[in-house]
Structures are given as structure tokens and as C-alpha cells.
C-alpha positions as CSV (number, residue, x, y, z in Angstrom):
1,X,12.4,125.8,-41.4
2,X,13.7,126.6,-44.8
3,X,17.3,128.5,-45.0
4,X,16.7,131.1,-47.6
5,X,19.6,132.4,-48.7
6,X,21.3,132.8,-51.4
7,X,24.3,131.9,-51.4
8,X,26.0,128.4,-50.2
9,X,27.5,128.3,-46.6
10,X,31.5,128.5,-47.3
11,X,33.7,125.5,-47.5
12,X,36.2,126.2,-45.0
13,X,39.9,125.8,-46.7
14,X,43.4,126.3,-45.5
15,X,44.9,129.6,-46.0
16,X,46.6,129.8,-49.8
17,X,50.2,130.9,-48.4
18,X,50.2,127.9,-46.4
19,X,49.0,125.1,-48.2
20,X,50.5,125.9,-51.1
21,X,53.9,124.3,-49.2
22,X,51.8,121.2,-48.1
23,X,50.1,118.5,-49.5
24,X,47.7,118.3,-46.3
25,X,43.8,118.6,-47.8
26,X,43.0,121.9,-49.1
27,X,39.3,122.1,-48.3
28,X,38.3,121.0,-44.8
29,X,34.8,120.2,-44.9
30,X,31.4,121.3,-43.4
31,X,30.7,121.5,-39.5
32,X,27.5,119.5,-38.5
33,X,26.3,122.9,-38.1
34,X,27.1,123.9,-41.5
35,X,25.5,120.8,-43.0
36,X,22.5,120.9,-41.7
37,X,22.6,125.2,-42.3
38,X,23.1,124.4,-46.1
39,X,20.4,121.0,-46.3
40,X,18.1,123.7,-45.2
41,X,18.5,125.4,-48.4
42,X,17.6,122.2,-50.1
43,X,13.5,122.8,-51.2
44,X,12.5,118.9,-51.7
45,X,11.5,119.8,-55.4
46,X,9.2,117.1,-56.7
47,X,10.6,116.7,-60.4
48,X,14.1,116.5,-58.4
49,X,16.3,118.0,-61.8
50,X,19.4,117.8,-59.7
51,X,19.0,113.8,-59.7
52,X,18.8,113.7,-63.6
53,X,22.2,115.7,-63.7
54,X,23.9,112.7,-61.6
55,X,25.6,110.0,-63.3
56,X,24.9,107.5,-61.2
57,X,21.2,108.8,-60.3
58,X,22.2,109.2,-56.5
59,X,18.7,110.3,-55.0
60,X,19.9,113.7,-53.6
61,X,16.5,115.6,-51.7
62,X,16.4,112.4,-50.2
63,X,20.0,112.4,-48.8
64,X,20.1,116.1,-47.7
65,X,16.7,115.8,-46.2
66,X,18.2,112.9,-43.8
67,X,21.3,115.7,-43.1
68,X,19.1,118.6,-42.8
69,X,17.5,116.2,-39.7
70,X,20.4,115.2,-38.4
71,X,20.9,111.8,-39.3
72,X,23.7,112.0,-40.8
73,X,24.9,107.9,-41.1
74,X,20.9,107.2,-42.7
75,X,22.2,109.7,-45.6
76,X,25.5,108.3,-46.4
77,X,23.4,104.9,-46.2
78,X,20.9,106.5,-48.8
79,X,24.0,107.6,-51.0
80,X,25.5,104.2,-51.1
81,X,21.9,102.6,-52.5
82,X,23.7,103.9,-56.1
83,X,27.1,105.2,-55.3
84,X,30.0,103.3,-54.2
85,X,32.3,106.3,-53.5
86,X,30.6,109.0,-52.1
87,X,33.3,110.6,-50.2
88,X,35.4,110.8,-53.9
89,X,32.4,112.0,-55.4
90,X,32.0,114.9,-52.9
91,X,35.4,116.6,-53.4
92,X,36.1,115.6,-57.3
93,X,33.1,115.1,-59.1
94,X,32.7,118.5,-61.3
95,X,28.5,119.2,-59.6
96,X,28.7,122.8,-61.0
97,X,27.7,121.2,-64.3
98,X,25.9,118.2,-63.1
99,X,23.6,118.1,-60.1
100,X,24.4,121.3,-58.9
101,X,23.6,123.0,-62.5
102,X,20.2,121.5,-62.4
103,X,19.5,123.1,-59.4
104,X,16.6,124.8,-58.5
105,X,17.6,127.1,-56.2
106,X,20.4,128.4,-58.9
107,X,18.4,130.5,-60.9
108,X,18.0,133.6,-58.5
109,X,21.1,132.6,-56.4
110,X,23.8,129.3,-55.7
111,X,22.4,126.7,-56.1
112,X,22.6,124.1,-53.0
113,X,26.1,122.6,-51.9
114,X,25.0,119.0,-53.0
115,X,28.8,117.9,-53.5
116,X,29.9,119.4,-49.9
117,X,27.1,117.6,-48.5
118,X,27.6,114.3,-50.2
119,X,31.3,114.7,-48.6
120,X,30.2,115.8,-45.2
121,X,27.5,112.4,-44.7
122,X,30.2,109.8,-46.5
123,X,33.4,111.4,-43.8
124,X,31.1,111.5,-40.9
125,X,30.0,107.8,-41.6
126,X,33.7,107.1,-42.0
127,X,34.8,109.0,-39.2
128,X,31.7,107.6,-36.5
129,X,32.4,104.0,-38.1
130,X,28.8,103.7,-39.1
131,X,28.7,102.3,-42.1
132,X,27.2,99.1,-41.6
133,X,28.6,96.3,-44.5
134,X,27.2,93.1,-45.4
135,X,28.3,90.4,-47.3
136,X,25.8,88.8,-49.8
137,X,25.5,85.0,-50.2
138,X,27.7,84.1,-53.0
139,X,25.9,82.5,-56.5
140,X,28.6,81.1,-57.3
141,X,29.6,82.5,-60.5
142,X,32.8,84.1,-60.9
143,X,33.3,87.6,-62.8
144,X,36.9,89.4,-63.2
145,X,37.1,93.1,-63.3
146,X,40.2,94.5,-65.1
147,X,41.3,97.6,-62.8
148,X,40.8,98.8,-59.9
149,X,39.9,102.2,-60.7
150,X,36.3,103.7,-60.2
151,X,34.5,102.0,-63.2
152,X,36.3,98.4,-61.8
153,X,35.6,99.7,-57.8
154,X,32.3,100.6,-59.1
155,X,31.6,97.6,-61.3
156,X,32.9,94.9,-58.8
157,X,30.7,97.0,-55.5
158,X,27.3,96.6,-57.8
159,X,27.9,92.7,-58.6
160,X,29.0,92.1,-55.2
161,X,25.9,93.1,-54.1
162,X,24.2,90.1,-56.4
163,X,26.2,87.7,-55.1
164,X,28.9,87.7,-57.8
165,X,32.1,85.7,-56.9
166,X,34.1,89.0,-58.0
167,X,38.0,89.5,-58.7
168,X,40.0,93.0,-59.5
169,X,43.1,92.2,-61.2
170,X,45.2,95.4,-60.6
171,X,48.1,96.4,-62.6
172,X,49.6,99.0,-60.0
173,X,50.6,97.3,-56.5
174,X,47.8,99.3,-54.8
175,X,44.3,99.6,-55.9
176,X,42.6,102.7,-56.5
177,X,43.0,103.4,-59.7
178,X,43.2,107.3,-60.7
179,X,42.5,107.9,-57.5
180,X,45.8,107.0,-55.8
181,X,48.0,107.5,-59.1
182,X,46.4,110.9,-60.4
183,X,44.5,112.9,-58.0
184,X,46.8,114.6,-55.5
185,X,46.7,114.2,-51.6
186,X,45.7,117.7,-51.3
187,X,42.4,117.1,-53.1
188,X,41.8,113.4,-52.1
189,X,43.6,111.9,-49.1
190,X,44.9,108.2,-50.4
191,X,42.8,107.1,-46.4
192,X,39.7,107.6,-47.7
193,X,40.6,105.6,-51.1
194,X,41.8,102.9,-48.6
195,X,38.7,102.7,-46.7
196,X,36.5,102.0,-49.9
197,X,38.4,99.1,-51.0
198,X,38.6,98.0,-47.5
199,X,35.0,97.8,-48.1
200,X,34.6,96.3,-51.0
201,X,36.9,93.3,-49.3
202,X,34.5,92.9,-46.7
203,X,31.8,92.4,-48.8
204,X,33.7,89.5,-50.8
205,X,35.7,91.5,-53.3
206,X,39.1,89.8,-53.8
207,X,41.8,92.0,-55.1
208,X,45.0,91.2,-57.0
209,X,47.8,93.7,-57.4
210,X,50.6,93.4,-59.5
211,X,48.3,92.0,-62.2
212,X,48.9,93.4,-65.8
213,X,46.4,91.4,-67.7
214,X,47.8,91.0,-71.7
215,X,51.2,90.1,-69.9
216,X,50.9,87.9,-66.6
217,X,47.3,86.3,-67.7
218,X,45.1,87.1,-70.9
219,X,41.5,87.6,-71.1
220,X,40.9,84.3,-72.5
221,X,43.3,82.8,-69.9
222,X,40.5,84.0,-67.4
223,X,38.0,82.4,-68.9
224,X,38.9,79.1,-69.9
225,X,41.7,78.2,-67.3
226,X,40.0,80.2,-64.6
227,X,36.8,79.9,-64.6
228,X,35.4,83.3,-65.1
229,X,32.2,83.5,-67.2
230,X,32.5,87.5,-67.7
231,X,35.1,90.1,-67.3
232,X,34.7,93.6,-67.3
233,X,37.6,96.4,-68.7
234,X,37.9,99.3,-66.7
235,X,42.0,99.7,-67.2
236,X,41.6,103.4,-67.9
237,X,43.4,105.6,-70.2
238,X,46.7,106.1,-68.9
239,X,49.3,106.5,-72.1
240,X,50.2,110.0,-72.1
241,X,50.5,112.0,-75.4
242,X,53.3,114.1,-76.2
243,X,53.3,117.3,-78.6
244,X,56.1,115.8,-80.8
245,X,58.0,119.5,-80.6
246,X,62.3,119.3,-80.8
247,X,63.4,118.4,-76.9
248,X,60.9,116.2,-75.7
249,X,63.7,113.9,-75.0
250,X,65.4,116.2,-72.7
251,X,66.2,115.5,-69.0
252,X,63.9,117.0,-66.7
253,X,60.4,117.0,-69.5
254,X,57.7,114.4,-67.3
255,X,54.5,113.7,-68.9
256,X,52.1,114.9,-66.1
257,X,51.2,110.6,-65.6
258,X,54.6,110.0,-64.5
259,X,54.8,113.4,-62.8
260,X,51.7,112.5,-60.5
261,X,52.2,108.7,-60.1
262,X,55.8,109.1,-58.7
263,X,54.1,112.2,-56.2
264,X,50.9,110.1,-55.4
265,X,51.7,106.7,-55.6
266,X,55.2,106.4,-54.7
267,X,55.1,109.2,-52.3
268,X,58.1,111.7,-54.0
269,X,56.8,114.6,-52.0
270,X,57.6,112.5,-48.2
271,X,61.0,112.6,-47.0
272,X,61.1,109.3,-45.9
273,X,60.2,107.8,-49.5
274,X,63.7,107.4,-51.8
275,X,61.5,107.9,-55.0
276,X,63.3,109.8,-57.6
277,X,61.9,112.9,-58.9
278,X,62.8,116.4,-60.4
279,X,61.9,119.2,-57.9
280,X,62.5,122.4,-59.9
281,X,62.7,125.4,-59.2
282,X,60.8,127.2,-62.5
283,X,58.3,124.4,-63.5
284,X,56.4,124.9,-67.2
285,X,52.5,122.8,-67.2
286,X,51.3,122.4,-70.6
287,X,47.6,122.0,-70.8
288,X,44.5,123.7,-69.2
289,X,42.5,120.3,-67.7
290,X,42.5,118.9,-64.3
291,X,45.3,116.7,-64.8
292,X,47.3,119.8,-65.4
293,X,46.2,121.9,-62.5
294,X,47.3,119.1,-60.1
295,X,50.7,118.9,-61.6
296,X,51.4,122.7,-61.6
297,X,50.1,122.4,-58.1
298,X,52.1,119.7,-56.7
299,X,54.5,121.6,-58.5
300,X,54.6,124.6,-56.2
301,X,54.2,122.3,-53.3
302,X,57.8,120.3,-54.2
303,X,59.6,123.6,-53.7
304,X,59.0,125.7,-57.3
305,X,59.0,129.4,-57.1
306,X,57.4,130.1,-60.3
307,X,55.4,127.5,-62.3
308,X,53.2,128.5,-65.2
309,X,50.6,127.1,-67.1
310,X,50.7,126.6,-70.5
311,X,47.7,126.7,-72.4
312,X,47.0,127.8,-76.1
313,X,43.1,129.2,-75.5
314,X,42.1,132.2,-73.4
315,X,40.9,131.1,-69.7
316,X,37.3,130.9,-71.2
317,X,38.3,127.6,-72.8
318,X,39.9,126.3,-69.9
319,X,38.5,122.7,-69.2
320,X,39.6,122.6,-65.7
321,X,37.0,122.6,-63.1
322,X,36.8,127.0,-62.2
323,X,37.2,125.6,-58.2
324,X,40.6,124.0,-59.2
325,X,41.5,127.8,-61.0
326,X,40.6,129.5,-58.6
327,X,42.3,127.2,-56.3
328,X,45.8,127.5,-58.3
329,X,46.0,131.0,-59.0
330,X,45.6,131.5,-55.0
331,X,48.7,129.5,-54.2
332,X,50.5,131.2,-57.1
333,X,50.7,129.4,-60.2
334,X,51.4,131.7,-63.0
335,X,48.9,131.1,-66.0
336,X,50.3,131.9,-69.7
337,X,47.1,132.0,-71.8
338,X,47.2,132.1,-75.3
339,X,50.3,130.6,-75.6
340,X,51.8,127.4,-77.3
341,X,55.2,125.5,-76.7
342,X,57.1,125.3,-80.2
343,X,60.4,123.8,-78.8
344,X,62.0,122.8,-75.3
345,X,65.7,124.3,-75.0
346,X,68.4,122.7,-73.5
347,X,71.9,123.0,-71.9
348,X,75.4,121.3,-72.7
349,X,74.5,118.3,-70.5
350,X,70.8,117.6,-71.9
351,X,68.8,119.6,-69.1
352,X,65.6,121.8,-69.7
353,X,67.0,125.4,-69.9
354,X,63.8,126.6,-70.8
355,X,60.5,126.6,-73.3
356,X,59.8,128.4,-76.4
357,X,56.2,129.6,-76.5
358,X,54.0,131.7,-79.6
359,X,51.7,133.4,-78.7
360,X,48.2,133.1,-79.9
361,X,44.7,134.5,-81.0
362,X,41.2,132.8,-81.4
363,X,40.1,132.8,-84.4
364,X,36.7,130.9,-86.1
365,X,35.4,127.9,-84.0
366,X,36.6,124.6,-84.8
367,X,34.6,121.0,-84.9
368,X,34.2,121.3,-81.3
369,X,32.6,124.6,-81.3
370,X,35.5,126.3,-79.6
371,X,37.3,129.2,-81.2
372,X,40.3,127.6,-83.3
373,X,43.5,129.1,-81.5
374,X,45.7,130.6,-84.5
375,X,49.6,131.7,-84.0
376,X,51.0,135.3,-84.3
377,X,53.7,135.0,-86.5
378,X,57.0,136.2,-85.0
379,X,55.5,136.2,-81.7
380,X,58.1,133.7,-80.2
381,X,59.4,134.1,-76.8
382,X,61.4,131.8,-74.4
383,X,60.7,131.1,-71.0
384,X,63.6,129.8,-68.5
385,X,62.5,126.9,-67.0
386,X,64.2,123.4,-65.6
387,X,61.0,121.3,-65.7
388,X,58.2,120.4,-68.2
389,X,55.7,118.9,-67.6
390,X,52.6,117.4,-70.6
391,X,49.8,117.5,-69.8
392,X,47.6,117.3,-72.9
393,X,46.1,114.0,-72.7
394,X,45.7,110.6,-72.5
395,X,44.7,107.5,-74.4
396,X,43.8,103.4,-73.3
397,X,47.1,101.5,-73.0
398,X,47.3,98.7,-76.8
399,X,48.1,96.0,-74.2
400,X,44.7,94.4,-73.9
401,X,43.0,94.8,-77.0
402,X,46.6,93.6,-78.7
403,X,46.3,90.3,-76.8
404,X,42.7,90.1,-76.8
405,X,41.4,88.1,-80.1
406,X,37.7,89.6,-81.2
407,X,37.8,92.6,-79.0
408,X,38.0,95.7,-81.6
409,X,38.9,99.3,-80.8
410,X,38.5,102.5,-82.7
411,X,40.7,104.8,-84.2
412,X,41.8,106.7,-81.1
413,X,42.8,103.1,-79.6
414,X,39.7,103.0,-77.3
415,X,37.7,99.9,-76.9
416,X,34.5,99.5,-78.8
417,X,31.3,99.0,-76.5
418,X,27.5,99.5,-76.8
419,X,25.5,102.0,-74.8
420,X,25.2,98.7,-72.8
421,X,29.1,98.3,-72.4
422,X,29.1,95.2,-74.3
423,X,32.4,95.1,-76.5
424,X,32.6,92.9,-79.5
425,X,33.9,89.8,-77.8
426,X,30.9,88.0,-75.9
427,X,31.0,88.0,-72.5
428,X,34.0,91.0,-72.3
429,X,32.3,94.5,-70.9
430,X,34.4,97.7,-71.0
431,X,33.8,101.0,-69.3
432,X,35.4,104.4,-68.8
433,X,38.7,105.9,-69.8
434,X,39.3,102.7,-71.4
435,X,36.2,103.2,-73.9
436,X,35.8,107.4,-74.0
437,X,39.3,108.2,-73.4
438,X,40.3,110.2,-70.3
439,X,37.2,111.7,-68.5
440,X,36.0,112.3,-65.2
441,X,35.5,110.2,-61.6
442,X,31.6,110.1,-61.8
443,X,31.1,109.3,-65.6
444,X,33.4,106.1,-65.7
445,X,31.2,105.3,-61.8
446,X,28.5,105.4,-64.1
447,X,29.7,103.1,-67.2
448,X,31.1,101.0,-63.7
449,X,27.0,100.9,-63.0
450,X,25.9,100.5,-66.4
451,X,28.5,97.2,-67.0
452,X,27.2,95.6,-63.7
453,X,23.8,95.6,-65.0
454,X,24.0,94.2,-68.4
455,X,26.6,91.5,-67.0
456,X,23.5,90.7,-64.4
457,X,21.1,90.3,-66.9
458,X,24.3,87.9,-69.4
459,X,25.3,86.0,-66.6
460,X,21.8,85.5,-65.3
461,X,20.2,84.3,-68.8
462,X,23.1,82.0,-69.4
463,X,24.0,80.9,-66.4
464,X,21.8,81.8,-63.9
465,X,19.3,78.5,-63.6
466,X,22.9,75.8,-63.9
């Protein structure tokens, strides 16, 4: 029977005074109960919007359908027939303005939980050890993917699948990509990460850490001393921008990259890990995104007593997902809105004493569409802090394209590709960060989906019948 109401069941979560001291998950997941409570609210529709709001096109009435029945391991089965990472997509993807926005049941209420749900069938599959994976006879072709991040993961699951003799060459010395360096335990536990390349191994997928193609092997190495007939870049966007204010260079100013890869990666926030890192005690976040949110709350979790946010639009403008606001501002993070850093202050010895900020107003929209942010004159103000961390951005690293012959970039240092991901060197596919700068999990999963396919139908048409 249909479950009418309104409103989504609620994600239970760890009390805000508590977590905020831990990096232990946040948000604990649906009950069997719950799941099959909130599939209920799920009404089948026939046009199925929420399925055109997906990236990857996961067919969503048909996965809650096989929850709101019980059978819980046949849903994470029908999630897999398009998504390689369901249990990632379920607690990062941004559904309140994908799937979830498209759906039906959000015009006179919330609309269904389709990202709680996706996370409740992928961990109970994990959890029951029912997922159920097969290795596809090989064709014999080889393919390299460049990162291991989720357009590579993505890429390399989807060509596996045709038989694809596929390699990741990995920079880092674990795979994962964002998803071990960037997105904090308390949002994605690194086990879950684990368990998805685990399975991409079994079905074939070899893996090379360590590898930082441009310096230990080129592109064209891997094609004519290796054998590789096409090679797809998914290496992300992970050179972080800077403002270019006066103290940039001082001791204790982390661009939020560094910040999160020495917390998530090397494991700064466990005792029994010697990697170096500033735990402050009044920690400053510049920037309003996602990326900036996890570094003010890691922040808080190292030991901080105040950490702020720094952002130069009203909380409006905010590009941060609202659950990862809402999250923050319950464990405490101060947010200093309308507000830009002019200058980082330091002491005799080269430390962050604290940041000058201006205050700002909105003023006419700019090319984006968003109110321009203007400065009060003579607003300036200093806050005492030890730490700084930037967080306004990222870019693709020069390294490849630089030692790549043929393969062109555009201004912003972003590789060139088709709406096919075909770049301007035959037989070289790029996807993600790597081609639209830093975005979200799900879109570079779906450039991951898009590559596969137009290397299929290359590799097939010049190699297919030899």
C-alpha cells in the first residue's frame, strides 16, 4: 500500500555535540524498516522524471520498487546495471537538484529519499556479501585509464564489463581518487571506497599506484611501448588556487587539497599515524563549496574551538550542498558571510596571527547571474586566527597535457574533449575535473560512462575484427 506522507522518513544521524569531536560517520542510514517505509512513498510514475535528473540514468522506480518488496540485494543489482558506486552516490551525490528535484512527489510535499535509499540497498549488499561479481572473458585489447578517481573507477568498471584488458595508473599510493583524498571519513568511510575497487579487481581491473603519468611513463609511452590502443584521462583537478593576498606564504595557511589529503589520506586525525599537520585552535575557511565545508569540519574535529567560514556572498549564494550547512552550523562552525580576506597577518616568527576581512554587499548580477559582491570601503576588520585554510578552487594539474604532444587544453588549463570525450589526440579520452574543472562525484561518473562508450565503439571499429 502506498505511504502517503509528506515528508521523508528521517535519516538517523549522530548527535551534533558528539560528532563534531569524531570523524566516525555522521549519518547512520535507514533501518530495513525505514527503507521499505520510504520506497512506499515512491508512486512508480510512468514518464519516471527522477531518472532524467540522474547522470548516469540509474533506473530509480525500478530500484525502490525491489526495496519497497524487500529485496533488497535484487535493487543494489538493478543499481549497478548503470552505476559503479552506488553506495558513494547515496551519501555525496547532491539529489536535491537532480533526481530528487524531478520528483513527483515534491510538488505538494518532499519529495522521495531516492539518495538514502540508493545508500541503504548498495550497504546492505555490502554488508550481506551479496553482490554477486563476474569476470568477463577478456577481448584482448588493452585500454589504460589515467586515475583512479570516479570517472577512471567508472570508466575502467563499464569497459571491464566488454571484456577490455583494463589498467588504472594511479598517482596517489591508494586508489580512490577524490574519494579517499577529499571527502572526509565522516561523510564517506575510506571501507566502502575499498570495497569498490576490490571489485573492480575481481572483475579483471589491474591497478597501479604510485603511477604519475607525464613523469614515470607518458601517454605515448603507453601506447607504443605498452601496447595500449586507447587511454582514457580522468586525473581530476587537483591544483589548488590561491587568492594572491600579502601572507599567503605564512606558516600555518593550507590550501584546503593539502589540508584534506594529509586528514584523509594520510590519516593526520589518528594518533597512531606520524603525519604532520597544524591542529589550530581558531581555524579561518575561505570559500562557501563542499570542499570548504569538509575542511572547516575536520577542522572542528582536530581540536578547534572556533572556525569560521569565509565567504564573500550572503548564504543564498552558497554552493555547498544545504545538507552539508546545515550539517556545519550544528557542530558549530561559525559562518562570516559577506566577507572577503584582504591580507593574512603574521607574528615575529612567520605564524598566522590572524585574517583581515572587508566586508561586503551585493550589488548587480555578474556573467553568472549571481549578484556581484562589492566591498564597503573602510569596512576592514581583523580576525585572530592561527590557521587558514583556501578553499576557492581547483584546476587540472599541466603535467599531462605538457608532456602529451597533440592533446590541447583551454584557457583555464582543462583538457579539450567533445560531448563524446574524445580530446584532440586520437585514441586519448578525457573526462571530469580534468575537462570541466572541479565538479561533483556523479557528473565526472557520468563523463566516466560517456568515455567507456565512445572508446567501445573506437576500439571496436579499428580493432575489433584483428
Amino acid at each position: 500500500m502506498p505511504n502517503m506522507s509528506l515528508v521523508k522518513n528521517p535519516m538517523p544521524e549522530q548527535d551534533p555535540k558528539v560528532r563534531a569531536r569524531n570523524f566516525e560517520e555522521v549519518t547512520l542510514g535507514y533501518t530495513e524498516e525505514m527503507a521499505i517505509n520510504e520506497a512506499q512513498r515512491c508512486l512508480n510514475c510512468k514518464h519516471m522524471p527522477c531518472v532524467a535528473g540522474c547522470p548516469v540514468n540509474v533506473q530509480i522506480p525500478k530500484f525502490i520498487s525491489l526495496i519497497a518488496q524487500g529485496k533488497f540485494a535484487d535493487a543494489c543489482a538493478a543499481i549497478k546495471e548503470t552505476s559503479a558506486l552506488p553506495a558513494v552516490c547515496g551519501r555525496v551525490c547532491p539529489q536535491e537538484t537532480q533526481c530528487e528535484c524531478k520528483c513527483v512527489r515534491g510538488i505538494k510535499g518532499e519529495p522521495v529519499a531516492i539518495g538514502r535509499l540508493e545508500r541503504f540497498a548498495a550497504d546492505w549488499a555490502r554488508e550481506h556479501d551479496a553482490e554477486e561479481i563476474v569476470k568477463p572473458e577478456s577481448n584482448g585489447i588493452k585500454v589504460a585509464i589515467i586515475g583512479a578517481g570516479p570517472a577512471g573507477l567508472t570508466c575502467a568498471g563499464d569497459l571491464a564489463k566488454l571484456g577490455y584488458d583494463v589498467t588504472i595508473f594511479e598517482a596517489f599510493h591508494k586508489a580512490g581518487g577524490v574519494l579517499v583524498y577529499g571527502i572526509p571519513e565522516f561523510r564517506l568511510p575510506k571501507v566502502i571506497v575499498q570495497k569498490e575497487v576490490e571489485n573492480l579487481e575481481k572483475m579483471g581491473v589491474k591497478i597501479m599506484t604510485n603511477m604519475v603519468i607525464g613523469k614515470v611513463l607518458s601517454i605515448d609511452e603507453l601506447f607504443n611501448d605498452y601496447g595500449f590502443k586507447a587511454v582514457f584521462v580522468g586525473s581530476g583537478a587537483g591544483l589548488p588556487s590561491f587568492m594572491g593576498i600579502e601572507g599567503e606564504g605564512l606558516v600555518g595557511v593550507y590550501s584546503a587539497n593539502e589540508f584534506l589529503t594529509r586528514i584523509n589520506l594520510m590519516k593526520a586525525y589518528l594518533d597512531e599515524y606520524d603525519t604532520p599537520i597544524r591542529k589550530g585552535k581558531s581555524v579561518a575557511v575561505v570559500g562557501g563549496g563542499n570542499v570548504a565545508m569538509d575542511a572547516a569540519r575536520s577542522a572542528m574535529r582536530l581540536g578547534a574551538e572556533h572556525v569560521y567560514i569565509i565567504y564573500r556572498r550572503s548564504e543564498a549564494e552558497l554552493p555547498a550542498r544545504a545538507e552539508e550547512v546545515h550539517h556545519a552550523k550544528e557542530e558549530g562552525i561559525e559562518f562570516l558571510l559577506l566577507n572577503n580576506p584582504t591580507k593574512i597577518l603574521g607574528d615575529e616568527n612567520g605564524n598566522v596571527r590572524a585574517i583581515e576581512c572587508i566586508k561586503m554587499e551585493l550589488g548587480e548580477p555578474d556573467a553568472s547571474g549571481r549578484r556581484r559582491p562589492v566591498a564597503i570601503e573602510g569596512s576592514n576588520y581583523e580576525v585572530p586566527v592561527d590557521t587558514v585554510i583556501m578553499s576557492i578552487g581547483t584546476s587540472p594539474n599541466p603535467l599531462i597535457r605538457s608532456t602529451t604532444e597533440g592533446l590541447e587544453a583551454n584557457k583555464w588549463g582543462c583538457l579539450v574533449a567533445d560531448d563524446k570525450a574524445a580530446t584532440t589526440k586520437e585514441g586519448v579520452y578525457a573526462g571530469g575535473d580534468a575537462v570541466t574543472g572541479a565538479a561533483t562525484v556523479i557528473l565526472a561518473m557520468g563523463a566516466g560512462k560517456t568515455a567507456a562508450e565512445s572508446m567501445h565503439e573506437y576500439l571496436q571499429e579499428k580493432f575489433g575484427n584483428k
